[in-house]
N, CA, C and O atoms as a Tinker XYZ file with bonds, in Angstrom:
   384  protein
     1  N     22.306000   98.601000  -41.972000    73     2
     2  CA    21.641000   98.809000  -40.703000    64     1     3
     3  C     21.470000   97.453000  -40.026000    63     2     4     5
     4  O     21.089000   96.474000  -40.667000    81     3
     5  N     21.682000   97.418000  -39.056000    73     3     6
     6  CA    21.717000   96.004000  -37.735000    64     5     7
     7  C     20.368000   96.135000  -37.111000    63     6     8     9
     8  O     19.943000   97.283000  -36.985000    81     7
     9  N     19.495000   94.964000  -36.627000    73     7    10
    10  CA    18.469000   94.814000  -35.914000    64     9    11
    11  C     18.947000   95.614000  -34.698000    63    10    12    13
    12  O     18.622000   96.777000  -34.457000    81    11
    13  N     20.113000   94.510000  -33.640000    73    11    14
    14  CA    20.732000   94.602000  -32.455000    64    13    15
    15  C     21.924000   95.185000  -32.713000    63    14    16    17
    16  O     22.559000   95.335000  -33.757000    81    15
    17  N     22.203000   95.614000  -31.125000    73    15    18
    18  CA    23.563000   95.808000  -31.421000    64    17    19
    19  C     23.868000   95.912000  -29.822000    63    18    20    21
    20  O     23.070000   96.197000  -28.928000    81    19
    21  N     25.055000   95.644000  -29.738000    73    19    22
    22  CA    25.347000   95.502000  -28.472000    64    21    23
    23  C     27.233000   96.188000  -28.105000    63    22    24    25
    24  O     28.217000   96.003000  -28.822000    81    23
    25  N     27.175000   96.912000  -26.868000    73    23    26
    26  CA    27.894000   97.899000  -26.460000    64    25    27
    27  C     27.890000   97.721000  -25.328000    63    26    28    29
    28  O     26.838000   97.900000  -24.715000    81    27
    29  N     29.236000   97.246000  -24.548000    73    27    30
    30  CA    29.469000   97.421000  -23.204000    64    29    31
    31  C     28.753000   96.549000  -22.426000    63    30    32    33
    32  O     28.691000   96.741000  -21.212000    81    31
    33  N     28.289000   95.764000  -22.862000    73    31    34
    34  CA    27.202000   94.641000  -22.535000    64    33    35
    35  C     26.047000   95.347000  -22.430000    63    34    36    37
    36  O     25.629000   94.606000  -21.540000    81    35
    37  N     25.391000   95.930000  -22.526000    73    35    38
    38  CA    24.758000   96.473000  -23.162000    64    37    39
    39  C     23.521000   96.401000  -24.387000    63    38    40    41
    40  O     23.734000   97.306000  -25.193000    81    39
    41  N     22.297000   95.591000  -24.759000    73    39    42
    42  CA    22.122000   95.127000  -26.139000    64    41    43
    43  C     20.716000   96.480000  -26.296000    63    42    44    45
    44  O     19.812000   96.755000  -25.507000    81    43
    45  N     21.051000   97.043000  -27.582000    73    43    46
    46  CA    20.053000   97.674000  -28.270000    64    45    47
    47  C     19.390000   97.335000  -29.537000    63    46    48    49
    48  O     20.043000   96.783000  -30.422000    81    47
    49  N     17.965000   97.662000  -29.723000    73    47    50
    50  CA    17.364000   97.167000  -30.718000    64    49    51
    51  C     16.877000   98.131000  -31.326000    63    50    52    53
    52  O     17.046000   99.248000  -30.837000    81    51
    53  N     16.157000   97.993000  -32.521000    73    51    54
    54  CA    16.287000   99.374000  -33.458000    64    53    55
    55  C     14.343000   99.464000  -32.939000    63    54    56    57
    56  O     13.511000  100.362000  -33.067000    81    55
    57  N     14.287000   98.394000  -32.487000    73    55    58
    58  CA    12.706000   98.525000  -32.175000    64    57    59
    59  C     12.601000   98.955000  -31.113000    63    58    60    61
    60  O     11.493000   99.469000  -30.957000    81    59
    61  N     13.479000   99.028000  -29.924000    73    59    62
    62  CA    13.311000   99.891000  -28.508000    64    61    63
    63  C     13.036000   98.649000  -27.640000    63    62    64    65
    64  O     12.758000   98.899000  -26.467000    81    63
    65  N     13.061000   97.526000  -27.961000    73    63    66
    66  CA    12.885000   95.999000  -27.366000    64    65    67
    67  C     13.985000   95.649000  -26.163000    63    66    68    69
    68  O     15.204000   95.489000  -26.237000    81    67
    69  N     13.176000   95.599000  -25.151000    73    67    70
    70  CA    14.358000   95.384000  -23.912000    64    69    71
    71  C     14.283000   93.350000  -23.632000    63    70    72    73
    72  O     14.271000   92.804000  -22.529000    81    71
    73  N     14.249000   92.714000  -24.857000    73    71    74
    74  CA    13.791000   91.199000  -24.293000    64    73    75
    75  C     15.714000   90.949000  -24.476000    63    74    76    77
    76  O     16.229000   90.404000  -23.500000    81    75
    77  N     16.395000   91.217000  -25.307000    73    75    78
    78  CA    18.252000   91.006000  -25.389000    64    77    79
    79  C     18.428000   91.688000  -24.421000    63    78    80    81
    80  O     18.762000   90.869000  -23.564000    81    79
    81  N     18.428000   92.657000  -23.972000    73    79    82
    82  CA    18.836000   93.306000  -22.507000    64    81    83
    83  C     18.533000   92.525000  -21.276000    63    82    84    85
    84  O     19.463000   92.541000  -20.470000    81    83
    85  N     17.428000   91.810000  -20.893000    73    83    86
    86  CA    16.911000   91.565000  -19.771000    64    85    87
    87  C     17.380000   90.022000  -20.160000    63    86    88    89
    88  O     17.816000   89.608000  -19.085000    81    87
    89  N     17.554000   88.703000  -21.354000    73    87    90
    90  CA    18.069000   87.549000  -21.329000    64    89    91
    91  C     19.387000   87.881000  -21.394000    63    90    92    93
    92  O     20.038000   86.840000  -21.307000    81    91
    93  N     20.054000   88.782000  -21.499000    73    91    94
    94  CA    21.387000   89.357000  -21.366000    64    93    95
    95  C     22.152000   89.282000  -19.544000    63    94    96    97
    96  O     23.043000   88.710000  -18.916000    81    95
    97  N     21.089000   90.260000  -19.374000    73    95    98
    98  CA    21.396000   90.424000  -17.755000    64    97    99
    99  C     20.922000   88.805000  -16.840000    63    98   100   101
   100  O     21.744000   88.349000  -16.045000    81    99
   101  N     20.063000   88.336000  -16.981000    73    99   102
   102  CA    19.861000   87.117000  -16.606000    64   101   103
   103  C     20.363000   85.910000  -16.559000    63   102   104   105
   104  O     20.063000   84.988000  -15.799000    81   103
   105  N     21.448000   85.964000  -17.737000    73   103   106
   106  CA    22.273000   84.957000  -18.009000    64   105   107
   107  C     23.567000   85.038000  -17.257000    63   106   108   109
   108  O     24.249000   84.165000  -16.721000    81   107
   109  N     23.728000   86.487000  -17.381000    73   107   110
   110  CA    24.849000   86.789000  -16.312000    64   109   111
   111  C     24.779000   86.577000  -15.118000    63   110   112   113
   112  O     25.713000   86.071000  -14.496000    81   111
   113  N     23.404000   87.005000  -14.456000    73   111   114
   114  CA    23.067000   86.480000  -12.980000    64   113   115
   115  C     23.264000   85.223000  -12.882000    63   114   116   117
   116  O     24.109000   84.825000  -12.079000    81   115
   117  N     22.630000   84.434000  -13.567000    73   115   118
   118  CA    22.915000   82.978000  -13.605000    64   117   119
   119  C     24.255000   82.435000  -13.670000    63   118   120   121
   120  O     24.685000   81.384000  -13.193000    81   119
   121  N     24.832000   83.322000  -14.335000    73   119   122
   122  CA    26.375000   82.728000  -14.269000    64   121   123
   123  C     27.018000   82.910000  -12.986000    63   122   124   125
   124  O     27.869000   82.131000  -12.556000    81   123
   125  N     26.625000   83.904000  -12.396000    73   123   126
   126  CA    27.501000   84.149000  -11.197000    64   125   127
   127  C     27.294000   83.628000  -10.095000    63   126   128   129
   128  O     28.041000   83.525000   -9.121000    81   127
   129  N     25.161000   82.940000  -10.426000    73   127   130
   130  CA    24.945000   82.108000   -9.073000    64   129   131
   131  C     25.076000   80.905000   -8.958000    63   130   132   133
   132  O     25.001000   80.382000   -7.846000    81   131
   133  N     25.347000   80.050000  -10.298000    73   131   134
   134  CA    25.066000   78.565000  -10.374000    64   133   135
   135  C     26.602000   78.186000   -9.661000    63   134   136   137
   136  O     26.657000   77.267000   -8.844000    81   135
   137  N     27.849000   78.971000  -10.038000    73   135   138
   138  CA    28.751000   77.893000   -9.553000    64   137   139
   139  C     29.146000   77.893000   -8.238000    63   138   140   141
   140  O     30.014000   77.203000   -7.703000    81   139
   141  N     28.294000   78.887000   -7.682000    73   139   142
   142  CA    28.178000   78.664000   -5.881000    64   141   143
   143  C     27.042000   78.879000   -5.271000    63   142   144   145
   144  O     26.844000   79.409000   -4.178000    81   143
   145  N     25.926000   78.218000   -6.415000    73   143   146
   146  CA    24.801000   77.546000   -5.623000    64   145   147
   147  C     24.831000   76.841000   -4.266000    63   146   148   149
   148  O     24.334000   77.192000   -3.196000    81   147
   149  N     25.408000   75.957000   -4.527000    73   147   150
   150  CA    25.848000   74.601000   -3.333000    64   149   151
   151  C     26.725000   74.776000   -2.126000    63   150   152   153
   152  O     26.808000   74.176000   -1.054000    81   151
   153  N     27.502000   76.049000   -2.789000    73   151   154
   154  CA    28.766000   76.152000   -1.529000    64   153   155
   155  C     28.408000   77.021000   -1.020000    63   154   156   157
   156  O     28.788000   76.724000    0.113000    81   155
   157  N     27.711000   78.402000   -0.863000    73   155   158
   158  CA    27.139000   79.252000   -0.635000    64   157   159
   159  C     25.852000   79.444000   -0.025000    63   158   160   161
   160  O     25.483000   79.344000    1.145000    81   159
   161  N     25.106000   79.817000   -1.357000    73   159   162
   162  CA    23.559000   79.834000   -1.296000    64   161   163
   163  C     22.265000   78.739000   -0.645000    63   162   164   165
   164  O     21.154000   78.995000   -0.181000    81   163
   165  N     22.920000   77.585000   -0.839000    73   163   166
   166  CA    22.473000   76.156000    0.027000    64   165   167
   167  C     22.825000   75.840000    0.812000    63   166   168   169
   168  O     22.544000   74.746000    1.303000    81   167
   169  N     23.859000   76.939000    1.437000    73   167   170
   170  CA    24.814000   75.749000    2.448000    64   169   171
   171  C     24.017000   76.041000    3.940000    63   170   172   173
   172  O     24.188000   77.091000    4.559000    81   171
   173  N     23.302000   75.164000    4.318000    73   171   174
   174  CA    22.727000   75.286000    5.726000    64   173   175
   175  C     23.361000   76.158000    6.828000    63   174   176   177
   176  O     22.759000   76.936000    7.568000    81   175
   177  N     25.096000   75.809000    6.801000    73   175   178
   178  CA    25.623000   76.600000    7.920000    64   177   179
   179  C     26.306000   77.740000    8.091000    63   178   180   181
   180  O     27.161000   78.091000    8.903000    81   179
   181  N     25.593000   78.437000    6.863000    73   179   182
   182  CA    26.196000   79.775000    6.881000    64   181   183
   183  C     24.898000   80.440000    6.821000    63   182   184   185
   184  O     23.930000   80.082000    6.149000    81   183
   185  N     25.003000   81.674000    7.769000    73   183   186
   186  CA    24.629000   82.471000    8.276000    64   185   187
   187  C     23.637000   82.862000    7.173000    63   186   188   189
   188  O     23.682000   82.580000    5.976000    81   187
   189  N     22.934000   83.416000    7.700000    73   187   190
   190  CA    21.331000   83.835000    6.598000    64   189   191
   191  C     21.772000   85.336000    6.302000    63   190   192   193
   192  O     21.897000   85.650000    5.118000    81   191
   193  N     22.008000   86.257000    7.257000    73   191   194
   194  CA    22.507000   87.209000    6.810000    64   193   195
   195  C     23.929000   87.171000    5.467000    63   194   196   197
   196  O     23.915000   87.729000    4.370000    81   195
   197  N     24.697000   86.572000    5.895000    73   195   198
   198  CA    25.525000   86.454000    4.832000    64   197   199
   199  C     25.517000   85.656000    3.392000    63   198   200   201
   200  O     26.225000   86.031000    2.457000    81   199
   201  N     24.730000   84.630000    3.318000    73   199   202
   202  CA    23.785000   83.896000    2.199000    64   201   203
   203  C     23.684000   85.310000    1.499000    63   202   204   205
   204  O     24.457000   85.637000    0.598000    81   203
   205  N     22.084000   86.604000    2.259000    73   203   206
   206  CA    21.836000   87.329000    1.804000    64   205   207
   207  C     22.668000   88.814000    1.337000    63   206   208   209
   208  O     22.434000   89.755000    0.579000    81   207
   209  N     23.597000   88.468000    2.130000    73   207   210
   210  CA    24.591000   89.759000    1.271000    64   209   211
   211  C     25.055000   89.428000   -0.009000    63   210   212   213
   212  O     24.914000   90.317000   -0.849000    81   211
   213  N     25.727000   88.067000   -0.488000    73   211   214
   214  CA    26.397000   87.466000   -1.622000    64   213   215
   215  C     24.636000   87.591000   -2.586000    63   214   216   217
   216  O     24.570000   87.483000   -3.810000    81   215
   217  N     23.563000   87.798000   -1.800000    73   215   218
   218  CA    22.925000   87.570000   -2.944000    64   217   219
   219  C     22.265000   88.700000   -3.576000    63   218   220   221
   220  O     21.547000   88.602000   -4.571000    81   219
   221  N     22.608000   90.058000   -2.799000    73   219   222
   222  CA    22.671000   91.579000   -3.365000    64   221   223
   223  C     24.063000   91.781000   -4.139000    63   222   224   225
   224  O     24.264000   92.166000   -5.290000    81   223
   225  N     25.018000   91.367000   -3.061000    73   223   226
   226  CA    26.355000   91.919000   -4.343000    64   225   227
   227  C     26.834000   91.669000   -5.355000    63   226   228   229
   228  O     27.455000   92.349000   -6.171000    81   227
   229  N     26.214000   89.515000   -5.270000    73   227   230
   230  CA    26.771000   89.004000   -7.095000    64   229   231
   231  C     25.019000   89.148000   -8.056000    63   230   232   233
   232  O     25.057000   89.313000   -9.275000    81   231
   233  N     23.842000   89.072000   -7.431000    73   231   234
   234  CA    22.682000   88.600000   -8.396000    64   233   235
   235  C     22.128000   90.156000   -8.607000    63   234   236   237
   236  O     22.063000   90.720000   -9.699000    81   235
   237  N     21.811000   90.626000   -7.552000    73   235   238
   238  CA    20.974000   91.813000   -7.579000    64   237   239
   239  C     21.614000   93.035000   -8.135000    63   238   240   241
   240  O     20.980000   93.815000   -8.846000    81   239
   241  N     22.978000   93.226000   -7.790000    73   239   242
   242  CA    23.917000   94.244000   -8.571000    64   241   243
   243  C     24.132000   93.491000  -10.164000    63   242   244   245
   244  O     24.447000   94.370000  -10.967000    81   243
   245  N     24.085000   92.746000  -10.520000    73   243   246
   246  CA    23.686000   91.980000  -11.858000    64   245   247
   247  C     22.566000   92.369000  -12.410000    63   246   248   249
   248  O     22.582000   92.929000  -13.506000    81   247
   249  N     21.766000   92.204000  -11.938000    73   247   250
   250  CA    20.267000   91.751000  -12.516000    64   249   251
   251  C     19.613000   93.445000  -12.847000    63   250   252   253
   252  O     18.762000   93.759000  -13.678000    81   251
   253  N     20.255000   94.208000  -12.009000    73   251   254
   254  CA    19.603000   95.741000  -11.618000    64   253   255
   255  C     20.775000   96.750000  -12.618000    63   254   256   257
   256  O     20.436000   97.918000  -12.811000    81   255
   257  N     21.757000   96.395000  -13.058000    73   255   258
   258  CA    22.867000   97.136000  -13.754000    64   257   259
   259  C     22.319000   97.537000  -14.921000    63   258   260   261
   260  O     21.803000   96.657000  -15.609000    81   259
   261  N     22.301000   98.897000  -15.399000    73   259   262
   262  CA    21.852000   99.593000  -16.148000    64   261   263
   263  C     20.165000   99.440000  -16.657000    63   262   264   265
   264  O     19.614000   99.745000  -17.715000    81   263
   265  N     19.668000   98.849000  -15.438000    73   263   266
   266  CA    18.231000   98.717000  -15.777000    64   265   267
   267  C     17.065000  100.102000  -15.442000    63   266   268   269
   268  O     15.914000  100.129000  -15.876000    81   267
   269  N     17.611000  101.029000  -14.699000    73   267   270
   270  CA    17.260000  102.245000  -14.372000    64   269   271
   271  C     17.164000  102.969000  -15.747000    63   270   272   273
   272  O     16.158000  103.666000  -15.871000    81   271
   273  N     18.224000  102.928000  -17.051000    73   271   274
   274  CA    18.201000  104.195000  -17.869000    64   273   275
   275  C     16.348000  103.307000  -19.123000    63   274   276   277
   276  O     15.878000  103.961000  -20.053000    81   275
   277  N     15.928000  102.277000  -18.832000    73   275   278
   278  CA    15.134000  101.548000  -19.458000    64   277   279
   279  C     14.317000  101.707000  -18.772000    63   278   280   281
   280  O     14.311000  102.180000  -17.635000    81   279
   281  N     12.968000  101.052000  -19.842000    73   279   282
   282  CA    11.823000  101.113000  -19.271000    64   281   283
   283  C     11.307000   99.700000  -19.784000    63   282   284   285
   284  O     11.218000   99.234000  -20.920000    81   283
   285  N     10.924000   99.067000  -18.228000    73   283   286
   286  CA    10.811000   97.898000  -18.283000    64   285   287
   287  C      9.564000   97.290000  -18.630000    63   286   288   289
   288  O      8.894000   98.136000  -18.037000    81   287
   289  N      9.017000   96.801000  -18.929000    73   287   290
   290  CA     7.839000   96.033000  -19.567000    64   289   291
   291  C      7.340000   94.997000  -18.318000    63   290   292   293
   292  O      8.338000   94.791000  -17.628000    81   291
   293  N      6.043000   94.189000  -17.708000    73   291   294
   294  CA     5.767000   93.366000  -17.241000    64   293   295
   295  C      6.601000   92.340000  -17.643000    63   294   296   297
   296  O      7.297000   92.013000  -16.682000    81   295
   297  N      6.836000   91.714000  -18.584000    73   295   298
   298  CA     7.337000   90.889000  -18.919000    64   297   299
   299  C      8.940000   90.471000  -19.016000    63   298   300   301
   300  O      9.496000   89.379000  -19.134000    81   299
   301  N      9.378000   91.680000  -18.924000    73   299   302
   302  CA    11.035000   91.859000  -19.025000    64   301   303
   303  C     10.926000   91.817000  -17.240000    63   302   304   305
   304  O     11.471000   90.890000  -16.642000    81   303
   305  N     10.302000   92.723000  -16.609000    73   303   306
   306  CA    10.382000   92.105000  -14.979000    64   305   307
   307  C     10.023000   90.419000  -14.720000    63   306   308   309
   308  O     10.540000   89.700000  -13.865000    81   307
   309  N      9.660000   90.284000  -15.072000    73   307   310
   310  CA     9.346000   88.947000  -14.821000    64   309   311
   311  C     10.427000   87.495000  -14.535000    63   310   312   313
   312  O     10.749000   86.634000  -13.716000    81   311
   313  N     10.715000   88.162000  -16.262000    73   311   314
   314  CA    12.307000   87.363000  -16.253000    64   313   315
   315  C     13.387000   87.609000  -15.608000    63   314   316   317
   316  O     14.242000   86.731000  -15.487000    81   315
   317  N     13.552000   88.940000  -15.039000    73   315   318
   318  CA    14.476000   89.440000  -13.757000    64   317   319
   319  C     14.223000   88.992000  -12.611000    63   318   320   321
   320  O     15.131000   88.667000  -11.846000    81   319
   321  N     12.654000   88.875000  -12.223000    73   319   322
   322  CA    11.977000   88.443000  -10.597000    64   321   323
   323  C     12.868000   86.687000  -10.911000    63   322   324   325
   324  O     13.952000   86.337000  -10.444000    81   323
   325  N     12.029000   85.962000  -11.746000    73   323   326
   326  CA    12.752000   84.829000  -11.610000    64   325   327
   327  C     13.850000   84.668000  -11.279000    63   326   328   329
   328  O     14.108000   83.915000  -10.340000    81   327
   329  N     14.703000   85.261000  -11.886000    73   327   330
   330  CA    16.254000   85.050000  -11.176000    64   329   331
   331  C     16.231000   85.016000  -10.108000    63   330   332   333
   332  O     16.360000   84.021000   -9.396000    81   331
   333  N     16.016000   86.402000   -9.711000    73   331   334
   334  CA    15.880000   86.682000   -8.279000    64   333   335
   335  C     15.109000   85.466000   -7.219000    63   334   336   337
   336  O     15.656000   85.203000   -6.149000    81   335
   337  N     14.244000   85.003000   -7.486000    73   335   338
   338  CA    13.235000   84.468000   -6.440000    64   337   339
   339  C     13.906000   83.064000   -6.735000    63   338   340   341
   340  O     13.623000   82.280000   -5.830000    81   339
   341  N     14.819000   82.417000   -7.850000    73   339   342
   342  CA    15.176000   81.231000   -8.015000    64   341   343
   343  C     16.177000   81.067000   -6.398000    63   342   344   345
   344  O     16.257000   80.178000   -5.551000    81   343
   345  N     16.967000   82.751000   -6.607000    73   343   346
   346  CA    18.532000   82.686000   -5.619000    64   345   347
   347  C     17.658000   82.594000   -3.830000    63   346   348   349
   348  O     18.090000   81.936000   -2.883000    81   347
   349  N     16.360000   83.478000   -3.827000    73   347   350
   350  CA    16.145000   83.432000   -2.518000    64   349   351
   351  C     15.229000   81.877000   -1.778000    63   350   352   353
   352  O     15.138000   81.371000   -0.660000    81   351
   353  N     14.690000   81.576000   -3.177000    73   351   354
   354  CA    14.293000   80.255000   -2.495000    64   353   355
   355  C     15.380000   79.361000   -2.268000    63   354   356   357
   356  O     15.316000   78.830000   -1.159000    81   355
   357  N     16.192000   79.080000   -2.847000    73   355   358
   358  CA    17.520000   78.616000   -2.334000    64   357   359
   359  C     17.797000   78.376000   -1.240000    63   358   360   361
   360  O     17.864000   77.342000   -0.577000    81   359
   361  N     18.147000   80.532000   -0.864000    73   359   362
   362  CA    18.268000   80.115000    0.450000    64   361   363
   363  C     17.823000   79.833000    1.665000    63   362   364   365
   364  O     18.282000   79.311000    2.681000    81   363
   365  N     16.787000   80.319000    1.310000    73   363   366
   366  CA    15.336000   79.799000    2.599000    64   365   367
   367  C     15.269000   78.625000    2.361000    63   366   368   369
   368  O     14.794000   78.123000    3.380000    81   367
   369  N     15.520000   77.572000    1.365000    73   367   370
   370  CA    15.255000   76.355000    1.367000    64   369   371
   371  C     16.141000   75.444000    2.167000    63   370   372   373
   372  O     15.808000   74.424000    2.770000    81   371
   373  N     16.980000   75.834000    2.096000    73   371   374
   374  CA    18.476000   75.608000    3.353000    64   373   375
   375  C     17.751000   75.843000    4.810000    63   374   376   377
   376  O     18.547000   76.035000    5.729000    81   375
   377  N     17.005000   75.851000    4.994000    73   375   378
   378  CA    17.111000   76.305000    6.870000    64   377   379
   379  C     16.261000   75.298000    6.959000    63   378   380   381
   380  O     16.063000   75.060000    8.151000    81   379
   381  N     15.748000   74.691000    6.362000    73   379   382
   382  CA    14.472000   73.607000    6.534000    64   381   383
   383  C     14.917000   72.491000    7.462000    63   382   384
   384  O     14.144000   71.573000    7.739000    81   383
């Protein structure tokens, strides 16, 4: 018998523990926002609307993927909001 186990990206625990699921999904967000932090998400002269579309279709469709069939804990949101609020201060930080 396995603690974890993981399927489809996907991670399950025999304890019902969503903390591998949610540093799972987070890491992925992160992957998809760091390498166009700068060219993108910071970049002063692109459009705020469009900043904010790239940041529903690569972070938020990330961060939110299969998080509906779970039940999330304060704490497992938490570590999802961060992501999230890391990508939007970003880009509000750009218009300054």
């Amino acid at each position: 018998v396995v603690t974890e186990y993981k399927n489809l990206g996907s991670a399950t625990t025999i304890d019902g523990c969503n903390r591998a699921f949610v540093r799972g999904r987070a890491a992925v967000a992160l992957g998809a926002y760091v390498p166009l932090s700068k060219k993108i998400f910071q970049c002063p002269w692109l459009n705020t609307q469009l900043r904010l579309f790239f940041l529903h279709s690569l972070v938020v469709s990330t961060l939110s993927f299969n998080a509906r069939v779970r039940a999330l804990g304060a704490a497992e949101v938490k570590v999802l909001n961060a992501v999230y609020m890391r990508v939007v201060r970003a880009i509000f930080s750009s218009q300054r």
